[in-house]
C-alpha positions as a Markdown table, in Angstrom:
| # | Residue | x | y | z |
|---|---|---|---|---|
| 1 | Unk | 65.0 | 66.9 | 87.6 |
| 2 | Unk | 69.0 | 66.7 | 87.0 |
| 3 | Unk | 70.6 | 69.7 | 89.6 |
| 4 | Unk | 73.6 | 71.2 | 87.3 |
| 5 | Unk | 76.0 | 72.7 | 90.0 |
| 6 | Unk | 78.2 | 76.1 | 88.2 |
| 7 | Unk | 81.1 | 78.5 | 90.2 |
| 8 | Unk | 78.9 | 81.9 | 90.3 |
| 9 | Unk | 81.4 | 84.0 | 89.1 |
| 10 | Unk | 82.7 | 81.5 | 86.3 |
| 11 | Unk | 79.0 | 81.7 | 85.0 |
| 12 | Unk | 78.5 | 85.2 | 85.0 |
| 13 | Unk | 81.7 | 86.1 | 83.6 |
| 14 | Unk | 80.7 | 83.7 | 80.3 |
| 15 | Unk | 76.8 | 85.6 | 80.6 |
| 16 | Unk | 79.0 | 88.8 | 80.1 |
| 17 | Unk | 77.6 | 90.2 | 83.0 |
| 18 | Unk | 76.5 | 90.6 | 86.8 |
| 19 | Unk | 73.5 | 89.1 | 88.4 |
| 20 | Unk | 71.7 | 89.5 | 91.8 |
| 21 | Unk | 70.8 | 86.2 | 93.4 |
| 22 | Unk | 67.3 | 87.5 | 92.9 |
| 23 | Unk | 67.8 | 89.0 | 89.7 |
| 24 | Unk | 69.2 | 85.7 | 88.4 |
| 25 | Unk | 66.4 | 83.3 | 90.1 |
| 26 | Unk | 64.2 | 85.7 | 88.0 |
| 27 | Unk | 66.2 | 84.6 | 84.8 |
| 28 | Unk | 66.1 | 80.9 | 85.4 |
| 29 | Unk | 62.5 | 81.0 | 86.1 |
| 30 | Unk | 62.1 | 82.8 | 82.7 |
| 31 | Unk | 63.7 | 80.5 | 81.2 |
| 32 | Unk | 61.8 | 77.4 | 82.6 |
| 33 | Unk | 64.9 | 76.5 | 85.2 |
| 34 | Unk | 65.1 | 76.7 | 88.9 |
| 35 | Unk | 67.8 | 77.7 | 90.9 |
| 36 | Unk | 67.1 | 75.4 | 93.8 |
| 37 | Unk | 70.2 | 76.3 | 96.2 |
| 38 | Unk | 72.5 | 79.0 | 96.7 |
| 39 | Unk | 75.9 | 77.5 | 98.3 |
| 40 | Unk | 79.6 | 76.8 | 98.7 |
| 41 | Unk | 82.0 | 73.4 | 98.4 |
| 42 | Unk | 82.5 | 74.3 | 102.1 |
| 43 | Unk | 78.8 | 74.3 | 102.7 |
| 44 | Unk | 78.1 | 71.4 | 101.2 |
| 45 | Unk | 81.1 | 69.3 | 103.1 |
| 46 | Unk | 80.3 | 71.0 | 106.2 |
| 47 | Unk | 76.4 | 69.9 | 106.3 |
| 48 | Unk | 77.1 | 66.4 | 104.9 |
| 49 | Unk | 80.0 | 65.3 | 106.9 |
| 50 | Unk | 80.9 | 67.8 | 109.3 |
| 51 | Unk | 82.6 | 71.4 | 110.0 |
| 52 | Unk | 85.8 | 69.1 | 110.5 |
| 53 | Unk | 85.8 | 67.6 | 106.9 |
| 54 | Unk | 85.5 | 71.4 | 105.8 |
| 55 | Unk | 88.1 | 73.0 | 107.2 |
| 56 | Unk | 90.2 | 73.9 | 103.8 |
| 57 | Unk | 87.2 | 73.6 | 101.1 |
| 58 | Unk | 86.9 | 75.9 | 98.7 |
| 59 | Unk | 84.2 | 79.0 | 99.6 |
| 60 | Unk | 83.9 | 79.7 | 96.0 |
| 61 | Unk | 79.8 | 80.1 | 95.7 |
| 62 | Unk | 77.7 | 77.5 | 93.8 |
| 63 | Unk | 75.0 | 77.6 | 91.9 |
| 64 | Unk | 73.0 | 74.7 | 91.6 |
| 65 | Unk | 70.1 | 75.1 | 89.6 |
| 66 | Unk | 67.5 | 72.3 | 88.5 |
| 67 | Unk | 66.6 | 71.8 | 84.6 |
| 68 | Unk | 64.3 | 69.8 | 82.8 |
| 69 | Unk | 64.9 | 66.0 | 82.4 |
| 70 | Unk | 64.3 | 66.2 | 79.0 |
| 71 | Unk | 66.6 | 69.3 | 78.2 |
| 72 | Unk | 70.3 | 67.3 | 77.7 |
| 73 | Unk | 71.6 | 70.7 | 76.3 |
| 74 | Unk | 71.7 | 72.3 | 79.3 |
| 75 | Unk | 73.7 | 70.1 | 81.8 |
| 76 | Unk | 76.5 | 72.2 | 82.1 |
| 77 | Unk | 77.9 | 75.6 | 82.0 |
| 78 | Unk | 78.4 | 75.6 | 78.1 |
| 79 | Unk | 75.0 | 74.5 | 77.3 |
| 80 | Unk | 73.6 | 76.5 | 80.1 |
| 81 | Unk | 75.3 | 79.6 | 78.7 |
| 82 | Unk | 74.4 | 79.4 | 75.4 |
| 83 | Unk | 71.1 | 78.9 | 75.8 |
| 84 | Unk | 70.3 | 82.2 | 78.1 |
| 85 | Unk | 72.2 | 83.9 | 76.0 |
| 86 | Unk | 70.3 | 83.5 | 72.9 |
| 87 | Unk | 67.1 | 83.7 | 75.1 |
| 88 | Unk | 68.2 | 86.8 | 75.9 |
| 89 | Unk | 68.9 | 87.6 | 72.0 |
| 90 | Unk | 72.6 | 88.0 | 72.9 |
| 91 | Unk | 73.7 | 85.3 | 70.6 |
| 92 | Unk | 72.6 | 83.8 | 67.5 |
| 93 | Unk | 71.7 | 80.3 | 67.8 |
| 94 | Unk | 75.2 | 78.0 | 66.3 |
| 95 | Unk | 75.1 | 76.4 | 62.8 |
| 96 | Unk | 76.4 | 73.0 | 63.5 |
| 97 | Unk | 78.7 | 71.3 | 60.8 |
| 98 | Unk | 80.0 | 67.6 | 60.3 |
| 99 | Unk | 83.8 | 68.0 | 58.3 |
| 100 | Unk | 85.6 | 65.4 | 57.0 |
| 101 | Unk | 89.0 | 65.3 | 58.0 |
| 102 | Unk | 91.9 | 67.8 | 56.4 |
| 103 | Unk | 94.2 | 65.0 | 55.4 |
| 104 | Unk | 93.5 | 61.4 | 55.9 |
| 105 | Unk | 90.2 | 59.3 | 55.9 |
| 106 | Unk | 87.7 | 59.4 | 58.6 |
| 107 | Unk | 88.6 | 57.5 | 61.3 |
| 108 | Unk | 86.7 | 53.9 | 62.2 |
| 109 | Unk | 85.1 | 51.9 | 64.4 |
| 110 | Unk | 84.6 | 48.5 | 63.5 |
| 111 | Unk | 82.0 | 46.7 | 65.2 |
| 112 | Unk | 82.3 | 42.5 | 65.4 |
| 113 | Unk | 79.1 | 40.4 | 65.3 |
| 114 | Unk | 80.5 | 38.9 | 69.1 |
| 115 | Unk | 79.1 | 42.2 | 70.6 |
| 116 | Unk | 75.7 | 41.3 | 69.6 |
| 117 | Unk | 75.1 | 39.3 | 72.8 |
| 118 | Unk | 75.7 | 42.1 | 75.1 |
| 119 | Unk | 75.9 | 45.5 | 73.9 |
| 120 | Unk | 75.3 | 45.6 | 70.3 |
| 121 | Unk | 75.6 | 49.5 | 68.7 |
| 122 | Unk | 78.6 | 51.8 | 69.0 |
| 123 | Unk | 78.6 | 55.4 | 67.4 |
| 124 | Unk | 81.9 | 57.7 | 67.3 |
| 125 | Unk | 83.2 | 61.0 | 66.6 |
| 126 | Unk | 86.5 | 63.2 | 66.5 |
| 127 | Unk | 86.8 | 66.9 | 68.3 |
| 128 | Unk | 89.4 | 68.2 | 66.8 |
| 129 | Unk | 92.2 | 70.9 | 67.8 |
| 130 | Unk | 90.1 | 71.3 | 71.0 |
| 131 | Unk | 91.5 | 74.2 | 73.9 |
| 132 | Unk | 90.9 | 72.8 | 77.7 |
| 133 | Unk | 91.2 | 75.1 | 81.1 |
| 134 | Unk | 90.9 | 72.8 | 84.0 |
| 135 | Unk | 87.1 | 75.2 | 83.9 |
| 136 | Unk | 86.7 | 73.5 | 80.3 |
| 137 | Unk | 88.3 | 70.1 | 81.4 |
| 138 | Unk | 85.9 | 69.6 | 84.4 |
| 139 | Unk | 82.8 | 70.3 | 82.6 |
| 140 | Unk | 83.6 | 68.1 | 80.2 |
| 141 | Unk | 83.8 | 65.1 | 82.6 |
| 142 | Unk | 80.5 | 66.7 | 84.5 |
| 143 | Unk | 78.2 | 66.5 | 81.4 |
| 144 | Unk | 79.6 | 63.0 | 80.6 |
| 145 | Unk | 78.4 | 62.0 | 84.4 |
| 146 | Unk | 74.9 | 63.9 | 83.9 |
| 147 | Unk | 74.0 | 62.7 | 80.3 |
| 148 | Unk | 75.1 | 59.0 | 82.4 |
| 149 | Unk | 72.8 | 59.5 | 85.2 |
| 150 | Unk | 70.1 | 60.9 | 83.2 |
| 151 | Unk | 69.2 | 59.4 | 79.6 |
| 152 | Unk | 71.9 | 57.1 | 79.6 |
| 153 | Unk | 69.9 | 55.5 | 82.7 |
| 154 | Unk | 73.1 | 54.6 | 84.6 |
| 155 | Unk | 75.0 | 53.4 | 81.6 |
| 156 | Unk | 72.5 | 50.5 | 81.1 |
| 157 | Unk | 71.4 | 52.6 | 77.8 |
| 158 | Unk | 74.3 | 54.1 | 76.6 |
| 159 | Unk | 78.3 | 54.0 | 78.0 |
| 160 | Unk | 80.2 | 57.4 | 76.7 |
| 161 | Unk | 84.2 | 56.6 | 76.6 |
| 162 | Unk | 86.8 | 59.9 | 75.2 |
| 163 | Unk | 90.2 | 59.4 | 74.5 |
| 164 | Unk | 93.1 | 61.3 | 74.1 |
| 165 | Unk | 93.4 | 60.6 | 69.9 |
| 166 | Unk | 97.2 | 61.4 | 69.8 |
| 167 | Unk | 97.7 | 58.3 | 71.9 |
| 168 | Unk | 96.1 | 55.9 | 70.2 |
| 169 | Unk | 95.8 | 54.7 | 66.5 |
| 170 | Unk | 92.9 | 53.8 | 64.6 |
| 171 | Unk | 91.1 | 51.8 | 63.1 |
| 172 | Unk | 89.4 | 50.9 | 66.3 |
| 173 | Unk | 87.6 | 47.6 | 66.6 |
| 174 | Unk | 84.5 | 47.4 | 69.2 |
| 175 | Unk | 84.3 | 43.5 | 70.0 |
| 176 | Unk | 83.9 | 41.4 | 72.9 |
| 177 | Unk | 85.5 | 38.6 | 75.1 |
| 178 | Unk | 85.1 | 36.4 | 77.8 |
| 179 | Unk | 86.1 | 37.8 | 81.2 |
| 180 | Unk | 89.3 | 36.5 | 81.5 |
| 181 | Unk | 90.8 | 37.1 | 78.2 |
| 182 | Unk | 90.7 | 40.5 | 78.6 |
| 183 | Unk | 93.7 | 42.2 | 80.6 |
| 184 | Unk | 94.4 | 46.0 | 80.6 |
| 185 | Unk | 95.2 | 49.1 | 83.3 |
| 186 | Unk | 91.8 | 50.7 | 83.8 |
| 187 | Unk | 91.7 | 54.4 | 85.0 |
| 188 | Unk | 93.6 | 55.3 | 87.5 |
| 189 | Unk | 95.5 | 52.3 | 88.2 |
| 190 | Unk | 99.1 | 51.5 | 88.3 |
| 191 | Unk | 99.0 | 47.6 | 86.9 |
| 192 | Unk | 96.9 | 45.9 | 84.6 |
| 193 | Unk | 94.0 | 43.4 | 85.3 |
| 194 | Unk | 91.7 | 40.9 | 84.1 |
| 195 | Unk | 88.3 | 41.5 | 83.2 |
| 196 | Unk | 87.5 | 39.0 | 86.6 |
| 197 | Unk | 89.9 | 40.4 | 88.3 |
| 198 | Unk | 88.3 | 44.1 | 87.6 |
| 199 | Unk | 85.2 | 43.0 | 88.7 |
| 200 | Unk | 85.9 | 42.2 | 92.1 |
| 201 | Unk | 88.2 | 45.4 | 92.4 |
| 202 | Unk | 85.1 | 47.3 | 92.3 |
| 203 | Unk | 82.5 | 45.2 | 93.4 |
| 204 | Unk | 83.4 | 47.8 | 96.7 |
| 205 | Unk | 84.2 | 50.9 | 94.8 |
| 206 | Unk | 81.3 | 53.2 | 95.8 |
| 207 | Unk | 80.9 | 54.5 | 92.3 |
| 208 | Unk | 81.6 | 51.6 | 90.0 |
| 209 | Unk | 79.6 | 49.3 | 91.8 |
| 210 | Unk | 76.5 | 50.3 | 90.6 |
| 211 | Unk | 77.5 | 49.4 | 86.9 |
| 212 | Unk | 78.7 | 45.9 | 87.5 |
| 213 | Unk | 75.2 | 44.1 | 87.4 |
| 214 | Unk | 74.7 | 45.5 | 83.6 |
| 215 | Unk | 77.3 | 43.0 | 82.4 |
| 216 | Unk | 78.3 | 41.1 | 85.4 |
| 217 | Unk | 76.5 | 37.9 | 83.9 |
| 218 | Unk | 77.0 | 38.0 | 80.2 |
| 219 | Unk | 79.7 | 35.7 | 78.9 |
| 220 | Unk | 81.2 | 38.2 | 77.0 |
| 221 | Unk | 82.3 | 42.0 | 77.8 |
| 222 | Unk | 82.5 | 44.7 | 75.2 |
| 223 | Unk | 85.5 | 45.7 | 74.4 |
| 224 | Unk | 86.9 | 48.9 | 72.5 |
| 225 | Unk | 90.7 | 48.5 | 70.8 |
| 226 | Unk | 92.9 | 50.2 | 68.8 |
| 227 | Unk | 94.8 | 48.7 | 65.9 |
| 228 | Unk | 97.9 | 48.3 | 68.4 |
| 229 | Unk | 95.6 | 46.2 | 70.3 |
| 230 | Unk | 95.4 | 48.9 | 73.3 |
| 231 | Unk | 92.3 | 48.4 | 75.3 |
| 232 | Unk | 90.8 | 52.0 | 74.9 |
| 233 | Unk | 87.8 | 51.3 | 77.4 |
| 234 | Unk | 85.8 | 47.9 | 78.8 |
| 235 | Unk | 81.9 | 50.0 | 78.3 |
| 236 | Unk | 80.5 | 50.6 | 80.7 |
| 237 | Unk | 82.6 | 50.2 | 83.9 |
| 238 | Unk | 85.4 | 51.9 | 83.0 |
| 239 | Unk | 88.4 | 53.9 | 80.3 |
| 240 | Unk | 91.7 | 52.2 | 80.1 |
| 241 | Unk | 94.4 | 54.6 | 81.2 |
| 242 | Unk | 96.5 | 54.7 | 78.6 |
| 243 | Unk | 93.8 | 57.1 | 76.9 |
| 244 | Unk | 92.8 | 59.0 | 79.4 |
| 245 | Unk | 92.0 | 62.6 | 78.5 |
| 246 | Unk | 94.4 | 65.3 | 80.5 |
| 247 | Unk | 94.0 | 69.3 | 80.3 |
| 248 | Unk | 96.7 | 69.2 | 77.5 |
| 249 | Unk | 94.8 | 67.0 | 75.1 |
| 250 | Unk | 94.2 | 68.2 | 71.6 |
| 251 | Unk | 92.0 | 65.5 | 69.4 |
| 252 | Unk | 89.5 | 63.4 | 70.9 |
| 253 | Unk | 88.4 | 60.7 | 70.1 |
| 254 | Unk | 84.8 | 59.8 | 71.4 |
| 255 | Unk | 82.8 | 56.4 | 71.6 |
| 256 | Unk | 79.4 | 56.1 | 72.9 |
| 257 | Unk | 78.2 | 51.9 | 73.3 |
| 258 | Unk | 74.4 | 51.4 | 73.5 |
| 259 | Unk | 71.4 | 48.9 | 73.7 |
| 260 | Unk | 69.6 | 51.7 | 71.9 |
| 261 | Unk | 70.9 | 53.3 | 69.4 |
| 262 | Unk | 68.6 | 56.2 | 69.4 |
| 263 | Unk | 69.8 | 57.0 | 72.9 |
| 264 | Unk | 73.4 | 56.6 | 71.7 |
| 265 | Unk | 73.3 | 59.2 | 68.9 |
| 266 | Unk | 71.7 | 61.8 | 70.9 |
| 267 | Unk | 74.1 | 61.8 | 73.8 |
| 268 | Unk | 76.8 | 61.6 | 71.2 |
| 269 | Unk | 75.1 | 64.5 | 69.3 |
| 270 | Unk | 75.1 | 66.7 | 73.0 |
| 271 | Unk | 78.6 | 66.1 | 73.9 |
| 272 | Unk | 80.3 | 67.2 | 70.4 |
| 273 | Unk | 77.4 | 70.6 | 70.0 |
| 274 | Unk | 78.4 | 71.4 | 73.6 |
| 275 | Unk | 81.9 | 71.3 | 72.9 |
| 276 | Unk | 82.7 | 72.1 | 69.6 |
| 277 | Unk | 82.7 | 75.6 | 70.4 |
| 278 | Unk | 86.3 | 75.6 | 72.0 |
| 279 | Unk | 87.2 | 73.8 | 69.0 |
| 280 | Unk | 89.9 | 75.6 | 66.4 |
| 281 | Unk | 86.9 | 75.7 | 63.9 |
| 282 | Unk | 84.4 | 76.3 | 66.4 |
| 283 | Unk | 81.0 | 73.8 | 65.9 |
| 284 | Unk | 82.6 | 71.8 | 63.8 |
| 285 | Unk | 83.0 | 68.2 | 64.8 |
| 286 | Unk | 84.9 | 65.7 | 62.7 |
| 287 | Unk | 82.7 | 62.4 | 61.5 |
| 288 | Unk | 83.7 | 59.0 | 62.1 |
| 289 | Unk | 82.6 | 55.8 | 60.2 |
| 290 | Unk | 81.0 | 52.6 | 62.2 |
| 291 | Unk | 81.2 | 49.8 | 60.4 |
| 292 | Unk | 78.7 | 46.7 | 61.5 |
| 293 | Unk | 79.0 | 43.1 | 61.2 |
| 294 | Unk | 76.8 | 43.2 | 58.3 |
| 295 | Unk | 79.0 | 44.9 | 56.1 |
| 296 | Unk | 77.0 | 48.4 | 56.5 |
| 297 | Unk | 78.7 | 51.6 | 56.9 |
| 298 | Unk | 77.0 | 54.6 | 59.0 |
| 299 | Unk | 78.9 | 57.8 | 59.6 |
| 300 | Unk | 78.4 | 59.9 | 62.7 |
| 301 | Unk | 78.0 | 61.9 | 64.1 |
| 302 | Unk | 74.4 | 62.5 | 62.6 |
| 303 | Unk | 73.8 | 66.5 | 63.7 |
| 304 | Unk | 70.6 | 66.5 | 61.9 |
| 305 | Unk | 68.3 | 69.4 | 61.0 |
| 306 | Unk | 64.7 | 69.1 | 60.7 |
| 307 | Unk | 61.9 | 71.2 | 59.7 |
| 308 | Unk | 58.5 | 71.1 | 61.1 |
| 309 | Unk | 55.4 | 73.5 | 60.1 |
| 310 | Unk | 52.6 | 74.7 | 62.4 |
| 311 | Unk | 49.7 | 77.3 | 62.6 |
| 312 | Unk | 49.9 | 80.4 | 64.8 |
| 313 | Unk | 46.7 | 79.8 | 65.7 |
| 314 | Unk | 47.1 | 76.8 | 66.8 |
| 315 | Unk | 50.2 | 78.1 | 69.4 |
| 316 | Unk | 48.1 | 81.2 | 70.1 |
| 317 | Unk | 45.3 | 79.1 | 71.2 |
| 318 | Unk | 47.1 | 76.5 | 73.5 |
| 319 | Unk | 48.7 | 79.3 | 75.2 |
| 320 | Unk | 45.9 | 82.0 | 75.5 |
| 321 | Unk | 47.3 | 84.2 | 73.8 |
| 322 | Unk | 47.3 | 86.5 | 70.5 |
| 323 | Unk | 50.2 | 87.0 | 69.1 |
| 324 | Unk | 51.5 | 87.7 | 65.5 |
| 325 | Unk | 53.3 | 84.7 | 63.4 |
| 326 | Unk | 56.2 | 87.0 | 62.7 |
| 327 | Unk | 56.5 | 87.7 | 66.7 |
| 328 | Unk | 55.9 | 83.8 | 67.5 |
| 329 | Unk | 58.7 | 83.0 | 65.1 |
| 330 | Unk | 60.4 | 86.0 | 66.9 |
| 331 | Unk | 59.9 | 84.1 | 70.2 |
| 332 | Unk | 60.7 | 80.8 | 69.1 |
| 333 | Unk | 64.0 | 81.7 | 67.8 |
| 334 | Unk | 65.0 | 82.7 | 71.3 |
| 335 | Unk | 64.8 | 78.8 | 72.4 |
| 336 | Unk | 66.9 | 78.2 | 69.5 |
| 337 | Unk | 64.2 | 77.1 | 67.2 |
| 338 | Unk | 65.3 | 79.2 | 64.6 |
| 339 | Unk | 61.5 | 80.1 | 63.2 |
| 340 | Unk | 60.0 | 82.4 | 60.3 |
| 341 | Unk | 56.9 | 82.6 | 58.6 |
| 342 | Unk | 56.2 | 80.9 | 55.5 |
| 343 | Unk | 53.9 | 83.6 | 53.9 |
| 344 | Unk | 51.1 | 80.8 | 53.6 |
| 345 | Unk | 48.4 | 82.3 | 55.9 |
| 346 | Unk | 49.5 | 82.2 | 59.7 |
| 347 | Unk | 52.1 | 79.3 | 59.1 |
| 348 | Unk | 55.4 | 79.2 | 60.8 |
| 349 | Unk | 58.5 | 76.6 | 59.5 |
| 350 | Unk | 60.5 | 76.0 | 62.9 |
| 351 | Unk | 63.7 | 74.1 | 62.7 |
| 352 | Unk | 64.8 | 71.4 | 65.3 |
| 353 | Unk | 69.0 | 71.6 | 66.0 |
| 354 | Unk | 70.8 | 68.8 | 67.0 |
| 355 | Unk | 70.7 | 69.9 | 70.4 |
| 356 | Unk | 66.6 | 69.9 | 70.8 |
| 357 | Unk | 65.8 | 65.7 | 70.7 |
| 358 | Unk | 63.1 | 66.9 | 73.2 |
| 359 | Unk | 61.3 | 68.7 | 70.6 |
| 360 | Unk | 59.1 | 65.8 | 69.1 |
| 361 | Unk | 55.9 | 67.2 | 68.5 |
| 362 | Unk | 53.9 | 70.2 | 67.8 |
| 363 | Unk | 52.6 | 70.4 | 71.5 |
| 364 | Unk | 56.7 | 70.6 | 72.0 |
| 365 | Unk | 57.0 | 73.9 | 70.0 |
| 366 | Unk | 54.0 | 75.1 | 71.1 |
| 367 | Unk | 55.5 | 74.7 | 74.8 |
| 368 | Unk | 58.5 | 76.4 | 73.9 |
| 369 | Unk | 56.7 | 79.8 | 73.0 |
| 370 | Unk | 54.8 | 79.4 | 75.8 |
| 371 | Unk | 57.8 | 79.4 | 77.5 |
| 372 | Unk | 59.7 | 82.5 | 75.6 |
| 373 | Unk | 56.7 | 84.4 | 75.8 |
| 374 | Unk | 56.3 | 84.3 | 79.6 |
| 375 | Unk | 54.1 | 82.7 | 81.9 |
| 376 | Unk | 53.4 | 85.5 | 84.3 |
| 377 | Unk | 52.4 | 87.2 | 80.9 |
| 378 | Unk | 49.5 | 85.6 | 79.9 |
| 379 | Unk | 46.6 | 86.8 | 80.9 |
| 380 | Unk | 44.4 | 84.9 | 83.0 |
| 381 | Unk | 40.9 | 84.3 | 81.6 |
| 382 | Unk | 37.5 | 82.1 | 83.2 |
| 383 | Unk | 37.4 | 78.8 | 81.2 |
| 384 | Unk | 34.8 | 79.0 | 78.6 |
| 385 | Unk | 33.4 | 75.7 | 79.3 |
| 386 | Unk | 30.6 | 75.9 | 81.9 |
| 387 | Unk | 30.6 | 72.6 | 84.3 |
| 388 | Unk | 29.5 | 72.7 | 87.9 |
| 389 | Unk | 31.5 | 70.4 | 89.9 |
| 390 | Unk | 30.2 | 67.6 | 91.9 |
| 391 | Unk | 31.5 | 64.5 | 93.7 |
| 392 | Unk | 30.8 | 60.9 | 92.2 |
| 393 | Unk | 28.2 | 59.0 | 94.0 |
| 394 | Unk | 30.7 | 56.4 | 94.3 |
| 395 | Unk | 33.4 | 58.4 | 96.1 |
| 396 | Unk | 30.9 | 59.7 | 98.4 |
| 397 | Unk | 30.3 | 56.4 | 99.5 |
| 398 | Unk | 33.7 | 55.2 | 99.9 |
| 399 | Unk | 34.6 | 58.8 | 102.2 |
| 400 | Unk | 31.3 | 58.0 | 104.2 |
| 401 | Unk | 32.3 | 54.0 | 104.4 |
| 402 | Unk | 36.1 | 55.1 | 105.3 |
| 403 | Unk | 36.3 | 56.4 | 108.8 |
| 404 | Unk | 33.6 | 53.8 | 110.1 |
| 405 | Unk | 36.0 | 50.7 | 108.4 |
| 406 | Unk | 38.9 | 52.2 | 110.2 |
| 407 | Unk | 37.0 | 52.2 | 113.9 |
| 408 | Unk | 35.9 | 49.0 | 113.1 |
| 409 | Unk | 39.6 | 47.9 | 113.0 |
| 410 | Unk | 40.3 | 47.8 | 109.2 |
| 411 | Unk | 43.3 | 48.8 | 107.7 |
| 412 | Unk | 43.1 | 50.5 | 104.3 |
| 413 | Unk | 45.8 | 49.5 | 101.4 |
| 414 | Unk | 46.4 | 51.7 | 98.7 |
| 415 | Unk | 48.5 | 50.3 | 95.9 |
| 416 | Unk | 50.6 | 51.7 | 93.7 |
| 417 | Unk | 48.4 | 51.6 | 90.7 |
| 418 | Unk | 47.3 | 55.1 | 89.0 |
């Protein structure tokens, strides 16, 4: 499970209000979270490297709190936030809108067929008139790390890259070249280097290192330009620095490069719902056309609604519990799965956000009322199936044969098969 670290204060002053520790433990277990460890930067240093390394660390107190692999909406304050407070019917769940842009066309990414032997789908998208705090700023680069580690699968998936729009000039061309045609100043740096050269920069870097193997032995690395010919990033080691995104930036401009494409769209999908909020037009995030060798023109990003329909019964009897349709919409609607009843019999229409790619199936849904409703609520009942346990003949051999093997001076191998 990802652990999403938050400043204590910071978080409670966007939940509107004060918690206990205990009071908000009781909230993230309501909610289907954990919050695994109560602590400080200066804690942290302290235990991992020593009291001296410490000394001047901030003793701001930390929250970190473990969610759900599956739940990419909630891997930073913003998504954390919003989704308590609509679980705690505080907030209506956001409409998310796609806009095209006030003047001007869309802007493009072109995608050449030379990308097709390493990293073959880009997707793209524009946040516009945006408002950073260095608060704002530093989630931002935290849920692009998360969403890395975690569905992304260490970039191998998917490679986010945001750039600072007003720096840069579009149409932008996704390609790729050999290694030592390409030449740019990478984040961070103060001269410019080869693709080779890169490569054994930060074949010792303790971060980058890990990414090097995912393109290390192609004969061509992906490359993002701009119509200038400014490298924007090489995906997925690293952003070139003449885009990098500071606390002033306005417009961003946001590339996600992918072996899947499904992967792509959803961690493109999470980054602009997340943020669009501190947008001028709040959830609104400016579309982007990808055009592919072929000719064929997609625009992103997608933010697709879609409506599935189920049985209250059916929810009422996976839980164990018996519940109304109108007060199971009522409950889904708090995990923003904005629900109502259909007036056919006992059937409820629930709609999936963009936000929710975790909600696949009905056995989903059905988890999240389970959820809203509250474990420690449901009543415990004796199964109704009537079974007397027993052990396999088989296994009763193998416990009997198992301690006299041992004295006999076997050793027993268990493999890693289930």
């Amino acid at each position: 499970m990802p652990t999403v670290g938050v400043k204590r204060d910071f978080l409670f002053k966007a939940l509107g209000r004060t918690y206990t520790d205990e009071e908000f433990d009781e909230l993230c277990f309501e909610f289907g979270l954990e919050l695994d460890e109560i602590t400080s930067e200066k804690e942290i240093i302290s235990r991992e490297q020593g009291d001296s390394k410490a000394s001047g660390a901030s003793d701001v107190i930390l929250y970190k709190i473990d969610v759900p692999a599956n739940r990419y909406d909630l891997l930073c304050l913003e998504g954390l936030v919003r989704g308590l407070q609509v679980f705690k019917n505080k907030l209506e769940p956001p409409r998310y809108r796609r806009v095209s842009p006030d003047s001007g066309g869309p802007q493009r990414l072109i995608i050449t067929k030379e990308t097709l032997a390493v990293r073959p789908h880009a997707v793209a998208a524009v946040l516009r008139n945006i408002t950073f705090t260095q608060e704002r700023y530093d989630s931002f680069i935290e849920l692009q790390e998360k969403l890395h580690q975690n569905i992304c699968r260490k970039r191998s998936l998917v490679a986010i890259g945001t750039h600072d729009l007003d720096t840069i000039s579009g149409p932008f061309t996704y390609t790729a070249k050999a290694p030592g045609d390409i030449c740019f100043r990478p984040l961070n740096q103060t001269k410019e280097y080869t693709a080779t050269q890169l490569m054994s920069l930060y074949r010792t870097d303790s971060h980058l290192r890990h990414y090097l193997p995912i393109i290390e032995d192609k004969p061509v690395y992906p490359l993002i330009q701009d119509s200038n010919g400014t490298v924007l990033s090489m995906p997925p080691i690293i952003n070139g620095d003449h885009s990098r995104i500071r606390l002033q930036t306005k417009n961003i401009f946001i590339e996600c490069t992918a072996t899947d494409l499904t992967k792509a769209k959803i961690v493109l999908d999470i980054i602009v719902t997340t943020f669009s909020e501190y947008c001028a037009q709040p959830f609104t995030v400016e579309q982007a056309e990808v055009v592919y060798p072929d000719g064929k023109t997609c625009i992103y990003p997608e933010l697709a609604y879609r409506k599935e329909k189920l049985s209250a019964e059916f929810i009422n009897k996976k839980v164990g519990i018996s519940e109304s349709t109108e007060r199971i919409a009522q409950l889904l609607t708090r995990m923003c799965l904005l629900s109502q009843p259909t007036g056919v019999r006992d059937e409820i229409e629930v709609e999936i956000p963009p936000t929710r790619p975790d909600v696949i199936h009905a056995c989903d849904i059905m988890e999240d009322a389970a959820i809203a409703y509250g474990f420690n609520n449901i009543t415990r009942t004796t199964p109704p199936t009537y079974t007397v346990a027993n052990q396999f003949p088989l296994n009763k051999l193998t416990e009997l044969l198992r301690q006299d093997m041992a004295a006999a001076g076997f050793t027993e191998a268990l493999n890693f098969a289930l």
